[in-house]
C-alpha positions as CSV (number, residue, x, y, z in Angstrom):
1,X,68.1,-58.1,154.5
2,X,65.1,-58.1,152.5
3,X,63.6,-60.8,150.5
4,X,64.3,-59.8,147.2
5,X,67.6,-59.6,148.5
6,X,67.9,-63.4,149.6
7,X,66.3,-64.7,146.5
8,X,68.9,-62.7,144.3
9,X,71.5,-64.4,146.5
10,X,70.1,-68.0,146.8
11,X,70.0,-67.5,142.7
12,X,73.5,-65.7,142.5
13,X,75.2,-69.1,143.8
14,X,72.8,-70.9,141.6
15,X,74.1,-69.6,138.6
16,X,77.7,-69.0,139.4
17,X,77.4,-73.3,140.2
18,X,75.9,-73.9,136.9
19,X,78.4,-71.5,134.8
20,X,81.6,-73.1,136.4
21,X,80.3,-76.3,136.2
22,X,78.9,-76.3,132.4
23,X,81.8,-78.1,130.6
24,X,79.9,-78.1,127.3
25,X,81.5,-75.2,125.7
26,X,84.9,-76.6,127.1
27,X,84.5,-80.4,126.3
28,X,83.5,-79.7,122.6
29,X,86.3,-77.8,121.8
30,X,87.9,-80.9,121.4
31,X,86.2,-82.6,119.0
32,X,83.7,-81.5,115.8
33,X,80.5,-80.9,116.6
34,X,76.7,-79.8,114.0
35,X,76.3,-75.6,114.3
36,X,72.9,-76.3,116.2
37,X,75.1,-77.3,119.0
38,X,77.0,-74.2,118.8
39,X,74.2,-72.4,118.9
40,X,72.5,-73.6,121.8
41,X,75.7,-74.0,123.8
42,X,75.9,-69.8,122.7
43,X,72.4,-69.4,124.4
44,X,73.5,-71.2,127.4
45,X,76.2,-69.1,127.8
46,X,74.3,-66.0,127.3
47,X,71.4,-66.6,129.6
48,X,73.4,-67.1,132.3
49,X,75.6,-63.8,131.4
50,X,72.3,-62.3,131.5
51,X,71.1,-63.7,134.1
52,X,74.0,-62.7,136.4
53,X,73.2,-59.4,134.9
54,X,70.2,-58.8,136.4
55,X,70.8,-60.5,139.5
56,X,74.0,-57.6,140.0
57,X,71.1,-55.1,138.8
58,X,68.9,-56.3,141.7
59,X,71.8,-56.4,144.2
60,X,73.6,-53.0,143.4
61,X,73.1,-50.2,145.9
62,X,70.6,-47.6,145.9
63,X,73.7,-45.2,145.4
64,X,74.6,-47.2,142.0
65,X,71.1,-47.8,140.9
66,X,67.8,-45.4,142.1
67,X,65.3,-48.8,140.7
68,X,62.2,-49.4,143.4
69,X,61.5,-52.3,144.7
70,X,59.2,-53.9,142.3
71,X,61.7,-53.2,139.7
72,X,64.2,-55.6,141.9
73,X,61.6,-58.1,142.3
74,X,61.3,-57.4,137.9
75,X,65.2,-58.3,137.8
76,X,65.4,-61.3,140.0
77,X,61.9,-62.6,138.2
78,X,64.4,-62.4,135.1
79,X,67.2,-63.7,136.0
80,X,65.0,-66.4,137.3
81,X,63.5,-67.0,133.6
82,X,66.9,-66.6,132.3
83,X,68.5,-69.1,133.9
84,X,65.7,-71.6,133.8
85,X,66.0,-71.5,129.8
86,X,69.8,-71.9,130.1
87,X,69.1,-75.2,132.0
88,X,66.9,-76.4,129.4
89,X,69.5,-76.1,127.2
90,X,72.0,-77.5,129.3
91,X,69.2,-80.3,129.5
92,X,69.1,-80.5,125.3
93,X,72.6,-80.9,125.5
94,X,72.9,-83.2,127.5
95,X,70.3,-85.8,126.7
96,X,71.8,-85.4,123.3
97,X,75.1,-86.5,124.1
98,X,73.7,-89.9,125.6
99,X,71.4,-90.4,123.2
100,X,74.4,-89.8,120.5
101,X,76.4,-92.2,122.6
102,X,73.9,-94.5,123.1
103,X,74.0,-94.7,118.9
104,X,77.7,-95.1,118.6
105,X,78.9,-96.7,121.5
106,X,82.7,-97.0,120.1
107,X,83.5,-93.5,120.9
108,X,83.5,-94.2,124.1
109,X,86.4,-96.6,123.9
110,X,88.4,-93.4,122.2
């Protein structure tokens, strides 16, 4: 196995972990919630879809896909950029909700 090869994999099972386990888009479904939110929940969601893209791209077989080497290295370098944006988002989120909690601490009694 080559090493673009392992680095597509080691990433693969980093972003399936992070799109199973991103609960954002689920969780907010039950309650109201400013467009800006939607929006950057909707880039989450679609860096990591494209992020998995290229990683498949990088991983298919030479049958499949007739791409040299350097262009694998090209799609794992971009699934790497992907997903790093889609967990600063995931970070934005996130430090909003405490700090949004931290503001009105009564929602957390329901």
């Amino acid at each position: 196995m080559e090493g673009v090869e392992r680095r597509a994999i080691i990433l693969a099972f980093a972003v399936a972990f992070v799109l199973v386990f991103n609960t954002q888009i689920a969780s907010s479904a039950l309650s109201s919630f400013p467009t800006w939110k939607l929006v950057i929940m909707l880039i989450t969601f679609f860096c990591l879809v494209l992020a998995t893209a290229s990683i498949v791209a990088s991983l298919a077989p030479a049958v499949f896909v007739s791409v040299s080497p350097e262009q694998r290295e090209r799609f794992v370098y971009f699934a790497l950029v992907f997903y790093a944006i889609a967990l600063v988002a995931i970070a934005i989120l996130a430090s909003y909700s405490a700090y949004d909690l931290h503001q009105h601490p009564s929602r957390l009694s329901g």
